[in-house]
N, CA, C and O atoms as CSV, one atom per row, in Angstrom:
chain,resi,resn,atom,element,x,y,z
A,1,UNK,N,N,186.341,-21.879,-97.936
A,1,UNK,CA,C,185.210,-21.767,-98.832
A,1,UNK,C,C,184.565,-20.412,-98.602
A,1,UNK,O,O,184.362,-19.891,-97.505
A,2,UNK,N,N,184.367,-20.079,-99.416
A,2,UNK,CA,C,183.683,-18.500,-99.678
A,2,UNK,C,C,182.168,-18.525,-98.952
A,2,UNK,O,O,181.826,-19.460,-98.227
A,3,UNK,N,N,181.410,-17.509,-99.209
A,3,UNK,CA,C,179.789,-17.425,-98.698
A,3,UNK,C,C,178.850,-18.800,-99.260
A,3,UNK,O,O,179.022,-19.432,-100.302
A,4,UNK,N,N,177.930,-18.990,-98.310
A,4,UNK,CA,C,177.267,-20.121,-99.229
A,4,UNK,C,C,176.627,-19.241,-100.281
A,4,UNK,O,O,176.657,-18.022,-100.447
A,5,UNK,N,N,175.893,-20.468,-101.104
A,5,UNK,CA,C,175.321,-19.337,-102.537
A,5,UNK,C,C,173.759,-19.425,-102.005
A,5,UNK,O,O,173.360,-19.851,-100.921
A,6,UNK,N,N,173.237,-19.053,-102.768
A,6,UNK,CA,C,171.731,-18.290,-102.671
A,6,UNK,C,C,171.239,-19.323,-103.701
A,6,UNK,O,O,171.209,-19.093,-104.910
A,7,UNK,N,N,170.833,-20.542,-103.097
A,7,UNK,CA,C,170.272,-21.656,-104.046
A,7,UNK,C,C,168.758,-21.768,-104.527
A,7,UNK,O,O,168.098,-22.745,-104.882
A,8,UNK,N,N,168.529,-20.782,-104.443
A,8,UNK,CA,C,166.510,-20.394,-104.826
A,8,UNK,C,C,167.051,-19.902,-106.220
A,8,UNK,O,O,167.971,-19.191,-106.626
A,9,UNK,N,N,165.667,-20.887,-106.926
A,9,UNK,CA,C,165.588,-20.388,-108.014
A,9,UNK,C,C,164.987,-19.388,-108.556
A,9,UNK,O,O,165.166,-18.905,-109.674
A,10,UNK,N,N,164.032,-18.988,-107.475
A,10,UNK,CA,C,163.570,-17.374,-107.791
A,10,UNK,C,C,163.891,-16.430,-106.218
A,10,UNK,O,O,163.872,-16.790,-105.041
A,11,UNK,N,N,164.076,-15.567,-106.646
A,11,UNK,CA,C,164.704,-14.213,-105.443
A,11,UNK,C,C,163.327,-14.245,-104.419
A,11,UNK,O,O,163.594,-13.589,-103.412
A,12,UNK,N,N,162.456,-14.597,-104.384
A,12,UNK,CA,C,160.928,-14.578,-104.140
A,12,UNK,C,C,160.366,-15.765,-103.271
A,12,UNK,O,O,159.423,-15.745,-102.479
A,13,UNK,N,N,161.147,-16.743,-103.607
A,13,UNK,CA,C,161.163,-18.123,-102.594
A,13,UNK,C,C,161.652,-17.808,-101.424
A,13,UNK,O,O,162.619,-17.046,-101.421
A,14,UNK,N,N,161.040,-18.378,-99.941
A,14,UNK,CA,C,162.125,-18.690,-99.402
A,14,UNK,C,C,163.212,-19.109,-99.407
A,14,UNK,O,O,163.595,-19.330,-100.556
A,15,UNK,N,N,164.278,-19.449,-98.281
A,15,UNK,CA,C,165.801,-20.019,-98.223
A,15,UNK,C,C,165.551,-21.186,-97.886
A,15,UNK,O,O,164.944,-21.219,-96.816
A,16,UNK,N,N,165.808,-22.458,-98.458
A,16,UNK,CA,C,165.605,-23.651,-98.303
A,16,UNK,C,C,167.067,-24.016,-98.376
A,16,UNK,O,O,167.865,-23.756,-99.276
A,17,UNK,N,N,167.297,-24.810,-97.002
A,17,UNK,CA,C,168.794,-25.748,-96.907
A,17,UNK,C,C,168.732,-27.138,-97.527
A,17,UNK,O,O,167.825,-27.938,-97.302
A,18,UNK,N,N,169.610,-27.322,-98.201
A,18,UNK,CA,C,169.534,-28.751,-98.816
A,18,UNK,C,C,171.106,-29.418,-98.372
A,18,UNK,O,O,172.176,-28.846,-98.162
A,19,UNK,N,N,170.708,-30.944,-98.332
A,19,UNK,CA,C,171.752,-31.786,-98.436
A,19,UNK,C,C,172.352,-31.995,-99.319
A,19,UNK,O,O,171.608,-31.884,-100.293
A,20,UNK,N,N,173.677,-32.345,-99.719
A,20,UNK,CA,C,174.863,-32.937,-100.823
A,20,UNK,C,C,173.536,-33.974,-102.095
A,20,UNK,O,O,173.627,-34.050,-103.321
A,21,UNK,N,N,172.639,-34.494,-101.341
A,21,UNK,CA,C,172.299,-35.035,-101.764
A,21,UNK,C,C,170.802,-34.420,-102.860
A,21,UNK,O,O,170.593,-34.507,-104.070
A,22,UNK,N,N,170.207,-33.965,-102.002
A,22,UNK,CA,C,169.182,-33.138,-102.303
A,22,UNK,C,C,169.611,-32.006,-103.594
A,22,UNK,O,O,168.861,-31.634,-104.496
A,23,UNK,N,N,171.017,-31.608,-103.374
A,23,UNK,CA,C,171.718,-30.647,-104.393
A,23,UNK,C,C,171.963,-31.454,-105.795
A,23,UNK,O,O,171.811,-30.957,-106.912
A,24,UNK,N,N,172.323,-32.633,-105.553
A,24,UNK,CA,C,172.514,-33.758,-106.994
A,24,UNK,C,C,171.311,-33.592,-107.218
A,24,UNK,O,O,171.051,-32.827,-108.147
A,25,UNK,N,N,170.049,-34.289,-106.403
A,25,UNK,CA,C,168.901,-34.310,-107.293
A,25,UNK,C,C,168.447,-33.224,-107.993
A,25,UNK,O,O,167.975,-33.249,-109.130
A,26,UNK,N,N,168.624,-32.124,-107.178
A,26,UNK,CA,C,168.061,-31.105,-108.085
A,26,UNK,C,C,168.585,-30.727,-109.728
A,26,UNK,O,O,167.987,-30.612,-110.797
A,27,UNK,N,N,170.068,-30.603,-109.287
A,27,UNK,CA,C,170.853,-30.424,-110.751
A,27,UNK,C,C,170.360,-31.699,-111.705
A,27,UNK,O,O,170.335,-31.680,-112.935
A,28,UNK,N,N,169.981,-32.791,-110.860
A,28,UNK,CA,C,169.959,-33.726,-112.405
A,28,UNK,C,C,168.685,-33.695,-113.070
A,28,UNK,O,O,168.489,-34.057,-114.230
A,29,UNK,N,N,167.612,-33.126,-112.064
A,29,UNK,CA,C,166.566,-32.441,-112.233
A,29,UNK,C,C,166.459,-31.369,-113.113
A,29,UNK,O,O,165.636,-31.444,-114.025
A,30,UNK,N,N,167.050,-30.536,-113.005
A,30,UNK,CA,C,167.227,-29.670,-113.995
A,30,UNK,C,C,167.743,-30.130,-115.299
A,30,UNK,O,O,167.241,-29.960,-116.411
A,31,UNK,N,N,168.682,-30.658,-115.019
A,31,UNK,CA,C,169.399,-31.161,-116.551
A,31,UNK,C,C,168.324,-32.191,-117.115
A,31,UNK,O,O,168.574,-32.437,-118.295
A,32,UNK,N,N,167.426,-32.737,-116.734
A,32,UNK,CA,C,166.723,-33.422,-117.555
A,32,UNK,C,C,165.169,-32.566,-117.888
A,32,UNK,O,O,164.522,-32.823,-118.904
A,33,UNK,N,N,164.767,-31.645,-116.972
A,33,UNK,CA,C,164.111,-30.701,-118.006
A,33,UNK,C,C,164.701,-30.297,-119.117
A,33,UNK,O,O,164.447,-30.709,-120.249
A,34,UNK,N,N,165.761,-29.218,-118.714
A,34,UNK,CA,C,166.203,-28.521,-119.671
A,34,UNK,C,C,167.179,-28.623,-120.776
A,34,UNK,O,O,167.417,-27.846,-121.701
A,35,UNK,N,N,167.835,-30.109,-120.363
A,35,UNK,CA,C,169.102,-30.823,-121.135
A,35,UNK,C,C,170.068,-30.156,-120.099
A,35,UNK,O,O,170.010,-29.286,-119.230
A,36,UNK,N,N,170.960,-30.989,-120.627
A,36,UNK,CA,C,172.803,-30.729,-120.183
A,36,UNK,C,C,173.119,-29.149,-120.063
A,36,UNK,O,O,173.292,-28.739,-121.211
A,37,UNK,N,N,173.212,-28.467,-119.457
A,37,UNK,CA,C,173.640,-27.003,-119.241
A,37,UNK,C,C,172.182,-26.248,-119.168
A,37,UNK,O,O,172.001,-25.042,-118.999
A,38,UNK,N,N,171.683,-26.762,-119.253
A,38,UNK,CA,C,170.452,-25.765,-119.385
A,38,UNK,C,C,170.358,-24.853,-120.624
A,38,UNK,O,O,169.594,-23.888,-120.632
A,39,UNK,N,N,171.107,-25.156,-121.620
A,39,UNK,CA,C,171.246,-24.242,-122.665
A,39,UNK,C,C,169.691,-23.727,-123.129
A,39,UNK,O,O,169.669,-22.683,-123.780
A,40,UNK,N,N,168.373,-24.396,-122.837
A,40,UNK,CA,C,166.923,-24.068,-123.371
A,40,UNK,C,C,166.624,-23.744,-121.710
A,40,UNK,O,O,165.881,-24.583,-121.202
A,41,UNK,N,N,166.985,-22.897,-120.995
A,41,UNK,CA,C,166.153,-22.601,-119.813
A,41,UNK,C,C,166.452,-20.827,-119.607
A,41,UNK,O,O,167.544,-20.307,-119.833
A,42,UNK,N,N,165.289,-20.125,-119.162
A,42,UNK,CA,C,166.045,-18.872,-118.927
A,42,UNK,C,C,166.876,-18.623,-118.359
A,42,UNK,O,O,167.265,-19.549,-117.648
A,43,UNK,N,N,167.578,-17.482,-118.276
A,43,UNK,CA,C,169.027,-17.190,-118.154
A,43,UNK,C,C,169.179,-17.117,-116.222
A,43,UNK,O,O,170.282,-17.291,-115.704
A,44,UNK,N,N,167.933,-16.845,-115.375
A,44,UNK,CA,C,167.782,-16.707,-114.154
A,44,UNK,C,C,168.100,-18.385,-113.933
A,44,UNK,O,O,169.191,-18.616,-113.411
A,45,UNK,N,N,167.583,-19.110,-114.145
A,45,UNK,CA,C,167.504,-20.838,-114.075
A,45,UNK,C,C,168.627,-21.382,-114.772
A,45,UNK,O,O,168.736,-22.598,-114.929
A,46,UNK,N,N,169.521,-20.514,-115.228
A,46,UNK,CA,C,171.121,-20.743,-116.049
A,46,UNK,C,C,172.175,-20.746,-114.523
A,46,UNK,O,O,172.769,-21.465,-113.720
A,47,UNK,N,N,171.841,-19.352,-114.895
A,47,UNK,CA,C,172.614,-18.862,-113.551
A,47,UNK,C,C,171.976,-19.577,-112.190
A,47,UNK,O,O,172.931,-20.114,-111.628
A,48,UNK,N,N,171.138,-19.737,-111.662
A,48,UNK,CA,C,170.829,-20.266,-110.397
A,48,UNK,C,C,171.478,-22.210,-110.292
A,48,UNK,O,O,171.574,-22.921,-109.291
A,49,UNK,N,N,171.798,-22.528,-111.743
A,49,UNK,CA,C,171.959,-23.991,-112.171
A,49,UNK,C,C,173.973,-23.648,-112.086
A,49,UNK,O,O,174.827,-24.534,-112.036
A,50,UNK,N,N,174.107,-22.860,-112.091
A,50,UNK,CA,C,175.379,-22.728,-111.983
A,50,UNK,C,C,176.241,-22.430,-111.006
A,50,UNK,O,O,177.452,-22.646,-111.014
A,51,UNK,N,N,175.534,-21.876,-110.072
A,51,UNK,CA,C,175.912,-21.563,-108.848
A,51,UNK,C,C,175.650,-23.056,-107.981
A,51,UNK,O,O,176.355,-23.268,-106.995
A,52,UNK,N,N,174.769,-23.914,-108.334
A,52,UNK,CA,C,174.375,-25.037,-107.454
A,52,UNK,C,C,175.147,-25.754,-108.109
A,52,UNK,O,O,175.298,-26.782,-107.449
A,53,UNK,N,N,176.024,-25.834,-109.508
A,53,UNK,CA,C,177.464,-27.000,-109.607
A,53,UNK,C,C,178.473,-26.300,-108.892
A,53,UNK,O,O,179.125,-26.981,-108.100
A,54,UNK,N,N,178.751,-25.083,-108.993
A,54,UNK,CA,C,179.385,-24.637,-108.023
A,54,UNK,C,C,180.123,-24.661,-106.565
A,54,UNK,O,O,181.254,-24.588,-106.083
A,55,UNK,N,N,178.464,-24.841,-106.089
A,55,UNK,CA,C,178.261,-25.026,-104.535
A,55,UNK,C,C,178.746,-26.857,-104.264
A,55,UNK,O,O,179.356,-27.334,-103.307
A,56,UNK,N,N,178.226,-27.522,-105.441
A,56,UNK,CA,C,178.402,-29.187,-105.368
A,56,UNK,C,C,179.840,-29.242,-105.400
A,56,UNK,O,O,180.417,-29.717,-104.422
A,57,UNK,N,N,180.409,-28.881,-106.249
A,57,UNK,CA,C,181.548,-28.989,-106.761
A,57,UNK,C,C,182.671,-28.281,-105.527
A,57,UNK,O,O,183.849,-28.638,-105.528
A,58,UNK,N,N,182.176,-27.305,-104.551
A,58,UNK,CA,C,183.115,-27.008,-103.253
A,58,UNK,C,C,183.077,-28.065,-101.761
A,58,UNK,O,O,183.839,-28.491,-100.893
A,59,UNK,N,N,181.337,-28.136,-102.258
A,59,UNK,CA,C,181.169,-29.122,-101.198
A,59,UNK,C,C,181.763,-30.486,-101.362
A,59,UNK,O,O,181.917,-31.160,-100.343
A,60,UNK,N,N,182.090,-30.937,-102.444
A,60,UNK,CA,C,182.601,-32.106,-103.224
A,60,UNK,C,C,183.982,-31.931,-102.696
A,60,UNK,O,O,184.418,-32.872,-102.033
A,61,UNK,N,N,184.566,-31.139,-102.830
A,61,UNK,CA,C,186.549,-30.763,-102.732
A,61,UNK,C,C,186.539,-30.749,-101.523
A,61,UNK,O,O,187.324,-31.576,-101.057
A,62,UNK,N,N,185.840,-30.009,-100.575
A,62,UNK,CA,C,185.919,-29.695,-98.601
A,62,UNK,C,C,185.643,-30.981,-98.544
A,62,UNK,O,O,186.777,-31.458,-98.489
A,63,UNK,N,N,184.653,-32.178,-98.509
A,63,UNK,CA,C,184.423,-33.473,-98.008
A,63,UNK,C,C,186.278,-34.629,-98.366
A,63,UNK,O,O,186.901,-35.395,-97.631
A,64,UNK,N,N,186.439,-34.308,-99.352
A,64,UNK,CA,C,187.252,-34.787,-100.286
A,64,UNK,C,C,188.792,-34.386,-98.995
A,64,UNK,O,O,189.272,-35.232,-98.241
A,65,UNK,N,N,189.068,-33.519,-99.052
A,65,UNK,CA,C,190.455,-32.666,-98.303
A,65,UNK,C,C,189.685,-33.235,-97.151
A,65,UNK,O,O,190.660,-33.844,-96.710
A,66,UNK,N,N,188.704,-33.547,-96.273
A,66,UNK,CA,C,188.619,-34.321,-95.142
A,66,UNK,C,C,189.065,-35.542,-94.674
A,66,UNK,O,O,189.822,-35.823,-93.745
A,67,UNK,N,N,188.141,-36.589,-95.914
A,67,UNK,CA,C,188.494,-38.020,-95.768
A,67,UNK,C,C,190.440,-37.902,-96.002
A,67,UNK,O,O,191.173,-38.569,-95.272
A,68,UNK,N,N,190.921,-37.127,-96.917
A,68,UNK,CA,C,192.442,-36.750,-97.428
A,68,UNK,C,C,192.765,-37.015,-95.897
A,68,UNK,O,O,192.990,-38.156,-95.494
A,69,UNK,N,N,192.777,-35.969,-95.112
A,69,UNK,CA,C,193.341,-35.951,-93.982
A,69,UNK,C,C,192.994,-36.990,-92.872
A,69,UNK,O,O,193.654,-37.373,-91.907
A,70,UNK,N,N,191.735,-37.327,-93.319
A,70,UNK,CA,C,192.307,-38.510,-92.218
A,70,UNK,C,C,193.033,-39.746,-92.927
A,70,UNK,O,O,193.204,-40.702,-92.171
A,71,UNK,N,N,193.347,-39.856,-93.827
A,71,UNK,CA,C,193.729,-41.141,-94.153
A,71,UNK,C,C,195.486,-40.943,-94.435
A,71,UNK,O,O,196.211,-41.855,-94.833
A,72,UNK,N,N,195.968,-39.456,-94.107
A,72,UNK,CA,C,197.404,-38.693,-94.240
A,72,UNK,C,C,197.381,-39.255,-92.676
A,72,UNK,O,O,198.327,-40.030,-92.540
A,73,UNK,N,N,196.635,-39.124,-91.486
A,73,UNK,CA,C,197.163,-39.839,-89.957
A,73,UNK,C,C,197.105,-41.316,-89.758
A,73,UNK,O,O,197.331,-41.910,-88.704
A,74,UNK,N,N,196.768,-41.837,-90.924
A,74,UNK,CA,C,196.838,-43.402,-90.968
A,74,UNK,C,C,195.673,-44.043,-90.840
A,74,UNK,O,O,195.509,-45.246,-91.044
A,75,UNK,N,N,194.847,-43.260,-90.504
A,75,UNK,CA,C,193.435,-43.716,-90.237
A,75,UNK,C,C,192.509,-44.219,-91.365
A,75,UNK,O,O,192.593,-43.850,-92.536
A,76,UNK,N,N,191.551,-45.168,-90.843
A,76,UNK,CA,C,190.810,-45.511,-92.737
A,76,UNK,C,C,188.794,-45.121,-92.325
A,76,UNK,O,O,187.925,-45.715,-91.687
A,77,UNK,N,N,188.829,-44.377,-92.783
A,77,UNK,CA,C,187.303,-43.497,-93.278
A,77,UNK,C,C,186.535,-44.717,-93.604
A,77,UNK,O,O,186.939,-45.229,-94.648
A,78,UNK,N,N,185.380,-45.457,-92.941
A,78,UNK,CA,C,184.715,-47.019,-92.885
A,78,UNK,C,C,183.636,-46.559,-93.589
A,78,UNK,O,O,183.159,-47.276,-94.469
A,79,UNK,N,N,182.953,-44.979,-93.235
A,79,UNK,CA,C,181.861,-45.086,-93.673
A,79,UNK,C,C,181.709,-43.000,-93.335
A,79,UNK,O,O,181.768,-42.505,-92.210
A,80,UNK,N,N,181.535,-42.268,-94.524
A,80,UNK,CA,C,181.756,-41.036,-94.040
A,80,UNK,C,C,180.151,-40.442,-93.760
A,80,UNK,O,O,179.920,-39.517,-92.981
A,81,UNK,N,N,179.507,-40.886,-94.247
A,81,UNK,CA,C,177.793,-40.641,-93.514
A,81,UNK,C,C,177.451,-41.423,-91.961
A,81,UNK,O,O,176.583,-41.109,-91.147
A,82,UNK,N,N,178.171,-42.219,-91.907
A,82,UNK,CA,C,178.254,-42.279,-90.576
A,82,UNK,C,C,179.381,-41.837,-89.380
A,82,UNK,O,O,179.402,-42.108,-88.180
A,83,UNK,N,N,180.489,-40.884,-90.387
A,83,UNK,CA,C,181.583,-40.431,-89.592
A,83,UNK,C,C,182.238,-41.800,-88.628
A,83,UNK,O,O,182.600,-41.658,-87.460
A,84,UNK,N,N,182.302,-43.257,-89.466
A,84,UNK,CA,C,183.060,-44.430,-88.650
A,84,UNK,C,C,184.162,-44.199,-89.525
A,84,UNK,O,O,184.271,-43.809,-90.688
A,85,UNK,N,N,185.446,-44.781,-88.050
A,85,UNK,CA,C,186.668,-44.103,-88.530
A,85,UNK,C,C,187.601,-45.523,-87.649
A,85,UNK,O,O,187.482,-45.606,-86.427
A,86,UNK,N,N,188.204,-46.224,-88.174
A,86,UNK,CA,C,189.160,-46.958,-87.987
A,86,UNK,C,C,190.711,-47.013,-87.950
A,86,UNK,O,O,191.328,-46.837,-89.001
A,87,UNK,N,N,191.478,-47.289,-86.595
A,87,UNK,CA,C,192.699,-46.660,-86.518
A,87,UNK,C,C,193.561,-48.381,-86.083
A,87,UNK,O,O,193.360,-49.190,-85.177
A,88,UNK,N,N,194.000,-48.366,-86.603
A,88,UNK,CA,C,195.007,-49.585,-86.704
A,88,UNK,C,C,195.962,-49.478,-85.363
A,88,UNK,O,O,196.774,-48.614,-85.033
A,89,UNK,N,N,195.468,-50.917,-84.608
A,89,UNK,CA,C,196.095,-50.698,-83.311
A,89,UNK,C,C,196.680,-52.179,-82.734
A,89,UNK,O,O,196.855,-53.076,-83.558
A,90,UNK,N,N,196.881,-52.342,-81.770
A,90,UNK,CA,C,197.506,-53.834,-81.092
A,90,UNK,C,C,196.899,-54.196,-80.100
A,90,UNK,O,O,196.826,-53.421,-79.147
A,91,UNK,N,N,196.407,-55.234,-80.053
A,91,UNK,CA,C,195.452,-55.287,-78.927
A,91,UNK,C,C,195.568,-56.856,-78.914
A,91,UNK,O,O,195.374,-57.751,-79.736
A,92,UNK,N,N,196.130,-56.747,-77.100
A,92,UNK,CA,C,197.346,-58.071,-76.765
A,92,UNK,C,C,198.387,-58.452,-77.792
A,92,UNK,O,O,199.370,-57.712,-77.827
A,93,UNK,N,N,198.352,-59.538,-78.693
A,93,UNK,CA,C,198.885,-59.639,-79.398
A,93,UNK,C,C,198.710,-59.974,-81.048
A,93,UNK,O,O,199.410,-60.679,-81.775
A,94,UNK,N,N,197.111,-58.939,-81.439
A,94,UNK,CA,C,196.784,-59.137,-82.386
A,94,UNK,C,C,196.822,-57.374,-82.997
A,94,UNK,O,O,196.831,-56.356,-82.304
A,95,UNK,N,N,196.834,-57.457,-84.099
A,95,UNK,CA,C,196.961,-56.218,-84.942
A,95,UNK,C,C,194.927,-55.674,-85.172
A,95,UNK,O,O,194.073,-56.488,-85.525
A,96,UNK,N,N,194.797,-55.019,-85.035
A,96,UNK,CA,C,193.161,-54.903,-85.013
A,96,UNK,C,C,192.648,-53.538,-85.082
A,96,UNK,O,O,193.465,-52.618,-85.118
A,97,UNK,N,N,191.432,-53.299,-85.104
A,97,UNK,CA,C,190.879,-51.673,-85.436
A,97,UNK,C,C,190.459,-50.733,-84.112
A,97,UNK,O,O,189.559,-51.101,-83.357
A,98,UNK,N,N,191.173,-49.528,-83.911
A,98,UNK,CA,C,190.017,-49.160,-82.526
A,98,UNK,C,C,188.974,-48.895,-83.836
A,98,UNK,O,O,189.163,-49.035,-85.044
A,99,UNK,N,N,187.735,-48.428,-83.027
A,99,UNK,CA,C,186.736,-47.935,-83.962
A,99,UNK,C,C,186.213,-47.076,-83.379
A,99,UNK,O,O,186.125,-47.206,-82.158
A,100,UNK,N,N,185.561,-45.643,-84.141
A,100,UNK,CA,C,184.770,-44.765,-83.360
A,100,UNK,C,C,183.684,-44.438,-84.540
A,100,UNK,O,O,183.811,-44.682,-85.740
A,101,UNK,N,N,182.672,-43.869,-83.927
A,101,UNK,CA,C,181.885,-43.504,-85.141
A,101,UNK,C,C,181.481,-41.912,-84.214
A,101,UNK,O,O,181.564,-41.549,-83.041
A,102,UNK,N,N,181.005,-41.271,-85.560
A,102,UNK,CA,C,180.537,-39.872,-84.886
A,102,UNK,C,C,179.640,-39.857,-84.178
A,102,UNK,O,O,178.622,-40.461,-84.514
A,103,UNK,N,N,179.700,-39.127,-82.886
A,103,UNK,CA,C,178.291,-39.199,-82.008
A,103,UNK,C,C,178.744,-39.832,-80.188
A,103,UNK,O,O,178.120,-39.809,-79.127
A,104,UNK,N,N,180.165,-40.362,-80.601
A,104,UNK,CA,C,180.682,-41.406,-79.219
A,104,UNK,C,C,181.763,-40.613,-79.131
A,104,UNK,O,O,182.585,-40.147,-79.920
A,105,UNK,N,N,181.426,-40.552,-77.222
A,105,UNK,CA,C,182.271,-39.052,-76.847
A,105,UNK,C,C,183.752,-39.810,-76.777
A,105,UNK,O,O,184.556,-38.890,-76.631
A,106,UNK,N,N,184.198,-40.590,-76.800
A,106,UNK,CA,C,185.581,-41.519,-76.952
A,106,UNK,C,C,185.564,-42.525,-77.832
A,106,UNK,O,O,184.489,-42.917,-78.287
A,107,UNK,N,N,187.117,-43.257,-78.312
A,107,UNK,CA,C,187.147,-44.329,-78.949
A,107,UNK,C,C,186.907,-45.530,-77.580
A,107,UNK,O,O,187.559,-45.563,-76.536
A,108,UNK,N,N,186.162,-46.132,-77.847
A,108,UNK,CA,C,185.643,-47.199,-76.531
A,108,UNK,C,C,185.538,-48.873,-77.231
A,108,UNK,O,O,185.532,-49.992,-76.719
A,109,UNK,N,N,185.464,-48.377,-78.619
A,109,UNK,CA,C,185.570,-50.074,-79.585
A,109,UNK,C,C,186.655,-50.379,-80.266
A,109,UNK,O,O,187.476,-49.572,-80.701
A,110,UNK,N,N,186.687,-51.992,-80.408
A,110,UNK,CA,C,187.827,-52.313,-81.283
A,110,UNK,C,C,187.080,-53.722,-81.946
A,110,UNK,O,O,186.061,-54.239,-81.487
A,111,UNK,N,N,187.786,-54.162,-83.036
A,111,UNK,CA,C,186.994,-55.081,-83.717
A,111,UNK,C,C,188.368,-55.832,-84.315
A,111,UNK,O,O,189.343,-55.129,-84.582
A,112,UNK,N,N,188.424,-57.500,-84.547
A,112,UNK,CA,C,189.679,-57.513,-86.285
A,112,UNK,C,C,189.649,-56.919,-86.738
A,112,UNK,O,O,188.950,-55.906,-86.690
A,113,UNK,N,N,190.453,-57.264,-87.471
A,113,UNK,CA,C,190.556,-57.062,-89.317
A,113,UNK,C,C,189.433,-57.000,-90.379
A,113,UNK,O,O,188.956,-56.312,-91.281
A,114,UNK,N,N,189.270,-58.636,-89.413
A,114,UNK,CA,C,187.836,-59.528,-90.594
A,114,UNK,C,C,186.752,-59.164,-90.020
A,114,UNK,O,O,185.852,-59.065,-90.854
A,115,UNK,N,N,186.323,-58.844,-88.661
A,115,UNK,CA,C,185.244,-58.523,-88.105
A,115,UNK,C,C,184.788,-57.663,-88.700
A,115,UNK,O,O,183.813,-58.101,-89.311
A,116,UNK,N,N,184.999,-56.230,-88.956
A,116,UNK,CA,C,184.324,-55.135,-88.882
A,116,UNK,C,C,183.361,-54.660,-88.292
A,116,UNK,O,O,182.990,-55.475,-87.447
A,117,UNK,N,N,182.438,-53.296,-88.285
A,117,UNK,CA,C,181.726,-53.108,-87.432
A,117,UNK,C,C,180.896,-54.493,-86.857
A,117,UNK,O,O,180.623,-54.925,-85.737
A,118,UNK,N,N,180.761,-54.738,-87.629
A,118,UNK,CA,C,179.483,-55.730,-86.490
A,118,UNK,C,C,179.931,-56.554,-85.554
A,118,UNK,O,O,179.216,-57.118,-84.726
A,119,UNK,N,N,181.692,-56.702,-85.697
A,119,UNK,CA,C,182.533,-57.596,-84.337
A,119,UNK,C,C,182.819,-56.415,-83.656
A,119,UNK,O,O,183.939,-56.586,-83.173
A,120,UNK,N,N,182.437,-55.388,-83.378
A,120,UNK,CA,C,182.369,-54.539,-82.355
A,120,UNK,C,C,182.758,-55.294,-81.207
A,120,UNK,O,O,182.085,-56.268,-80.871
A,121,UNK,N,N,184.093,-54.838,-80.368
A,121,UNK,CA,C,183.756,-54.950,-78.880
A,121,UNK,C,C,183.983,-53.646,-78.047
A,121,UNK,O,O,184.309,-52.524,-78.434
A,122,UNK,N,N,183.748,-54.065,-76.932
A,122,UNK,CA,C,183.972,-52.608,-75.868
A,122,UNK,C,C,185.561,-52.876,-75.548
A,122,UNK,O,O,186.221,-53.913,-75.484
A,123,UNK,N,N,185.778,-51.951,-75.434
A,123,UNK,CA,C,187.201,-51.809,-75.386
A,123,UNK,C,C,187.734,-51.528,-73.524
A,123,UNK,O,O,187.825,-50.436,-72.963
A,124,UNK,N,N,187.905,-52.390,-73.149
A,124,UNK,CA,C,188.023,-52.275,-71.652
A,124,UNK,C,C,189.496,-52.529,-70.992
A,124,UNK,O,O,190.397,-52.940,-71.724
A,125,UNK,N,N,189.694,-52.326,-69.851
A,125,UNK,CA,C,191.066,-53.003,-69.653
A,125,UNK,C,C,191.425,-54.446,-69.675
A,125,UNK,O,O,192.566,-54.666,-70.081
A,126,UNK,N,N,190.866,-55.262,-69.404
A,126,UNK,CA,C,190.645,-56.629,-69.830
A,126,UNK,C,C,191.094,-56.881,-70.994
A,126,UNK,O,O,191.963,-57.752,-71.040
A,127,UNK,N,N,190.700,-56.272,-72.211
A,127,UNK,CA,C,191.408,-56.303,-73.445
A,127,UNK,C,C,192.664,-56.597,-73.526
A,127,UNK,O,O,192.901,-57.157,-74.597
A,128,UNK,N,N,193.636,-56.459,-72.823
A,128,UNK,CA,C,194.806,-56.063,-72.658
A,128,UNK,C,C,195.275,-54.906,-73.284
A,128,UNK,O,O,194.436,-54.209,-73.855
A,129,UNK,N,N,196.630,-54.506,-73.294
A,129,UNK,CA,C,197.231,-53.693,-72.890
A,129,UNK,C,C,197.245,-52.762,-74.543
A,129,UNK,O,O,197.850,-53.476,-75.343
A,130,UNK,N,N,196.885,-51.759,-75.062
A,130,UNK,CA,C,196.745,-51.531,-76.561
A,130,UNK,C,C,197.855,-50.329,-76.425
A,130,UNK,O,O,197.945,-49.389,-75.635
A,131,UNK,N,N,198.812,-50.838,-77.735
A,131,UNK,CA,C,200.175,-50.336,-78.014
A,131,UNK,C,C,199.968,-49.605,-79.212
A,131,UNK,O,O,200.912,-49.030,-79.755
């Protein structure tokens, strides 16, 4: 991905960082002042509205080619705002999930199938032996 863009709508504002999310509101914000494209807004608030589908639209494809890759190592993406990530494993003699979520310096949980997060367990040697 190229430079970030310069998401102020006037050169004169500070630099304000926004979230994926914060970036939707604004564009839909805009589009409902000004309609769909902004076709009735000045040409500074054209262009500044275009660079922020832009910016959505890269940040949209980089998130996108992420979850891609993890789910190309077999892995299944549970929840990507919470970075929980489920890897299909054996544990004794049942088929089941390790689980990690972002923030946990190891995979240390495993859960069923049917459990999901909330059958969380700790993943210990006791578990038996995971293949």
């Amino acid at each position: 991905m190229g430079s970030p863009a310069d998401l102020r709508l006037h050169s004169d504002a500070p630099l304000r960082l926004f979230t994926v999310t914060e970036l939707r509101e604004l564009i839909e914000d805009a589009e409902s002042y000004f309609g769909e494209g902004l076709l009735g807004a000045p040409p500074k608030d054209r262009d500044a509205y275009a660079v922020s589908l832009q910016e959505q639209s890269d940040l949209e494809r980089s998130v996108q080619a992420d979850v891609d890759e993890v789910h190309a190592h077999g892995c299944e993406l549970k929840d990507v705002h919470r970075g929980l990530v489920d890897f299909p494993a054996r544990i004794g003699d049942e088929v089941a999930y390790l689980c990690w979520q972002r923030g946990e310096p190891r995979i240390g949980w495993w859960h069923t199938l049917e459990a999901g997060f909330a059958g969380r367990k700790v993943l210990t040697p006791e578990t038996g032996p995971v293949k």
